[in-house]
ZAMARGU-4260 file (C-alpha; in steps of 0.2 Angstrom, whole numbers, plus 5000, padded with zeros to 4 digits):
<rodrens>
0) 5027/4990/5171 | 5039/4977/5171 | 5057/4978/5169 | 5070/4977/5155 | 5067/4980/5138
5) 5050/4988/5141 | 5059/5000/5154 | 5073/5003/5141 | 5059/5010/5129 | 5049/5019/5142
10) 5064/5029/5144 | 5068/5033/5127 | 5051/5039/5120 | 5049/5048/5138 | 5066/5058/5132
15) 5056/5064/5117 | 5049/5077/5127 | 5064/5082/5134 | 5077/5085/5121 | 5088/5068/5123
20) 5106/5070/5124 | 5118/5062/5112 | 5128/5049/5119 | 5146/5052/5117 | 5160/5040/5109
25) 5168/5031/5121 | 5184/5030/5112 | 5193/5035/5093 | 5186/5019/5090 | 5168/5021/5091
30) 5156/5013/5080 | 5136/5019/5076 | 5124/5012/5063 | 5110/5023/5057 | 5093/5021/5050
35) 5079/5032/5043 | 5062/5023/5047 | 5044/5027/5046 | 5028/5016/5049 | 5012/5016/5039
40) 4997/5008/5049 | 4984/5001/5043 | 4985/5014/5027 | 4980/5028/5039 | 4992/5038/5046
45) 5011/5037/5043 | 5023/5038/5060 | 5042/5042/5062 | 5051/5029/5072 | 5057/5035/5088
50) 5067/5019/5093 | 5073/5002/5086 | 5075/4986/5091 | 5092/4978/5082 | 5099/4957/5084
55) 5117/4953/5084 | 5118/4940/5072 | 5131/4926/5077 | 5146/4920/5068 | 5147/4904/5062
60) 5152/4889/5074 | 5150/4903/5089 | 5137/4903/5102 | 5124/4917/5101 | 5114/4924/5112
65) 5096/4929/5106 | 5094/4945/5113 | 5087/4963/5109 | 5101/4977/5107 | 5088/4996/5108
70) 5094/5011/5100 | 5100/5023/5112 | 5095/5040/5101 | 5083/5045/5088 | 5077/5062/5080
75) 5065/5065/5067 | 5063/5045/5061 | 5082/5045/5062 | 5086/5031/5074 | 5104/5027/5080
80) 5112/5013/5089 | 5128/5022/5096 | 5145/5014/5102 | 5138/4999/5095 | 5152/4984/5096
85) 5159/4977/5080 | 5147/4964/5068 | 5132/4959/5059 | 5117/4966/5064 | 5098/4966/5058
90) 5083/4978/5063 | 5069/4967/5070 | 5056/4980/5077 | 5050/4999/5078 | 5045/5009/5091
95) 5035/5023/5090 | 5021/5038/5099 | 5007/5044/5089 | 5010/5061/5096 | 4993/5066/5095
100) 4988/5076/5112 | 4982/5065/5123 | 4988/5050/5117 | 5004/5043/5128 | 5003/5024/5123
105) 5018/5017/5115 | 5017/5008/5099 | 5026/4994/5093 | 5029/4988/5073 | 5038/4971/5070
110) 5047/4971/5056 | 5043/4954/5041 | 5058/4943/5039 | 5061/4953/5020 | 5064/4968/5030
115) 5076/4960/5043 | 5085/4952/5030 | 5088/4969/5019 | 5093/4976/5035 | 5107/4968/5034
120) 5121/4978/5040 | 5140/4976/5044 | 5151/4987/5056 | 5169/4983/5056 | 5177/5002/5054
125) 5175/5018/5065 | 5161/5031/5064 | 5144/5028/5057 | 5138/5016/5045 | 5120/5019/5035
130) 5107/5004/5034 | 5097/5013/5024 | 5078/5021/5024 | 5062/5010/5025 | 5043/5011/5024
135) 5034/4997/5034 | 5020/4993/5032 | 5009/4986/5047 | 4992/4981/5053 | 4987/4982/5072
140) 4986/4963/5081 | 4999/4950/5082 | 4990/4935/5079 | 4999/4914/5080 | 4988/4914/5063
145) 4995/4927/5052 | 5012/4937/5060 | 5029/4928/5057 | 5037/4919/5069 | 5050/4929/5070
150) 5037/4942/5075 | 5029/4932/5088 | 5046/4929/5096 | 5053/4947/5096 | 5034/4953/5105
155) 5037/4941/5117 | 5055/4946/5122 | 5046/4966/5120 | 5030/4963/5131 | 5033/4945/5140
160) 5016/4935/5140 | 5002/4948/5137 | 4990/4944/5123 | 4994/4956/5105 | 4981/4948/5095
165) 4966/4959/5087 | 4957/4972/5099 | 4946/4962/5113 | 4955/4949/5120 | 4974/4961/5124
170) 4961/4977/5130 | 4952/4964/5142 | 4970/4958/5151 | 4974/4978/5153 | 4957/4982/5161
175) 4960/4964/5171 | 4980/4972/5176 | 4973/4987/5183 | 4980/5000/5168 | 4961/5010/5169
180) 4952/5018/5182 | 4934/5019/5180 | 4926/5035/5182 | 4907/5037/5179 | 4908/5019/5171
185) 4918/5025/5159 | 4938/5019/5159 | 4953/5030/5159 | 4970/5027/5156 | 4983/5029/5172
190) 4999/5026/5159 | 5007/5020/5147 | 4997/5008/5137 | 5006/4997/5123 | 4999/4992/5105
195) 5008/4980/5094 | 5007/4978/5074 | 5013/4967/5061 | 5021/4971/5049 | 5018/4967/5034
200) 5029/4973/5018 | 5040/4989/5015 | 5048/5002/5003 | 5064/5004/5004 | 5075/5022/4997
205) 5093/5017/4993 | 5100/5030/4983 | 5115/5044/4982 | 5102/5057/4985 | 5095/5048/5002
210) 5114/5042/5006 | 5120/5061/5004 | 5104/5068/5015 | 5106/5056/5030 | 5124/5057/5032
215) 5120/5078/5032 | 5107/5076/5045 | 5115/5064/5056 | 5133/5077/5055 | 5119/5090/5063
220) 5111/5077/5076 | 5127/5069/5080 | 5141/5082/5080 | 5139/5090/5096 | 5143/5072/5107
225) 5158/5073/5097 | 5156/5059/5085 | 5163/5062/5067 | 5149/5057/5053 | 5159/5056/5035
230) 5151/5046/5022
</rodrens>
C-alpha cells in the first residue's frame, strides 16, 4: 500500500475497531469543524462516513496549495477535522467500511461540485463550527465519461494512477498487483482492497432541530479531550 493519504485512511478506519481517541486542543485557541454524513450507493444500502476528506480554499491574490486535509476523528457518521487552522474549507470526499463481516475493503464516495460548494464552511473563532448533515448519493466506478472533474482529480490525489472505472478493468490491475492469492483457483483477498464511487446528488438537513442534536452528540464525543462544544 502506498504512502500518504491512503496510509492516513488506513489508519483511521483501522481505529474503528479499536475505540479512537479524541485528539486534544492544542491551545484555548483551537478550532474544529463538524459534519454529519452518510452515503447511499447505488440505492442499496446506506453507510455512515467514517472519515473525510476537506480542501483549504485559498484567499484571493494568494498562492494555494491544492492538497487534501483528512479528518482526524469520526464516530457514528460524525466526522471531525480537529485543531483545524483558521479558513474556508470545502468537503470533497467520504470514506467509509461496509462493516459487514468479512468485508475489510475501504470505500471511497466523491462528493459532485453542489455538494462541495454547499460545504462551504468558514472557521475564524474558537471551538467548533457545524457544516451541516448530508445524504450523498453515489454509484460504484469513476469513469473520464460521466464523474466530474473535480472528482477525477481528488481519486487521483486519494489512489494515485490505478484504474476506478466500472468493475473489470480496476479488479484486473489488483489481481495484476498481487492483492489476491489464489487458492483452489479461486482468489482471496490478502488486505485492504479500495472501491471508489461517484457521487451523484444529495440531501441535505439544515434545521434547529439537527443543529441542536449535533452539537449535543459532538459535547458527548468531544468532551473528554477537553474541547468545549457550545453552539
Amino acid at each position: 500500500m502506498r504512502c500518504g493519504l491512503m496510509s492516513v485512511v488506513l489508519l483511521l478506519l483501522a481505529s474503528c475497531a479499536t475505540a479512537p481517541s479524541v485528539p486534544p486542543p492544542v491551545n484555548s485557541q483551537s478550532s474544529a469543524l463538524g459534519l454529519y454524513v452518510e452515503v447511499r450507493v447505488s440505492g442499496i444500502a446506506t453507510y455512515r462516513a467514517d472519515a473525510l476528506y476537506f480542501v483549504k480554499r485559498c484567499v484571493a491574490n494568494e498562492p494555494c496549495e491544492d492538497h487534501l486535509i483528512s479528518s482526524n476523528f469520526a464516530k457514528d457518521g460524525r466526522v471531525y477535522l480537529l485543531n483545524a487552522e483558521p479558513g474556508e474549507y470545502v468537503a470533497v470526499a467520504a470514506a467509509f467500511e461496509s462493516g459487514m463481516l468479512g468485508d475489510s475493503s475501504i470505500y471511497f464516495a466523491y462528493f459532485p461540485a453542489s455538494l462541495v460548494d454547499a460545504s462551504v464552511t468558514a472557521i475564524k473563532t474558537t471551538g467548533l463550527t457545524y457544516a451541516g448533515h448530508y445524504k450523498l448519493f453515489a454509484s460504484m466506478g469513476l469513469c473520464a465519461d460521466n464523474a466530474e472533474p473535480g472528482q477525477l482529480r481528488y481519486a487521483q490525489m486519494i489512489e494515485p494512477d490505478t484504474p476506478k472505472c466500472g468493475f473489470w478493468q480496476p479488479l484486473v490491475h489488483k489481481l495484476s498487483k498481487g492483492d489476491f492469492i489464489f487458492i483452489g483457483g479461486k482468489a482471496y483477498s490478502v488486505g485492504k482492497q479500495t472501491f471508489h464511487y461517484r457521487g451523484t446528488t444529495y440531501e441535505a438537513t439544515q434545521n434547529a432541530g439537527d443543529v441542536g442534536e449535533f452539537f449535543e452528540r459532538a459535547h458527548a464525543d468531544l468532551a473528554v479531550a477537553g474541547w468545549k462544544v457550545a453552539k
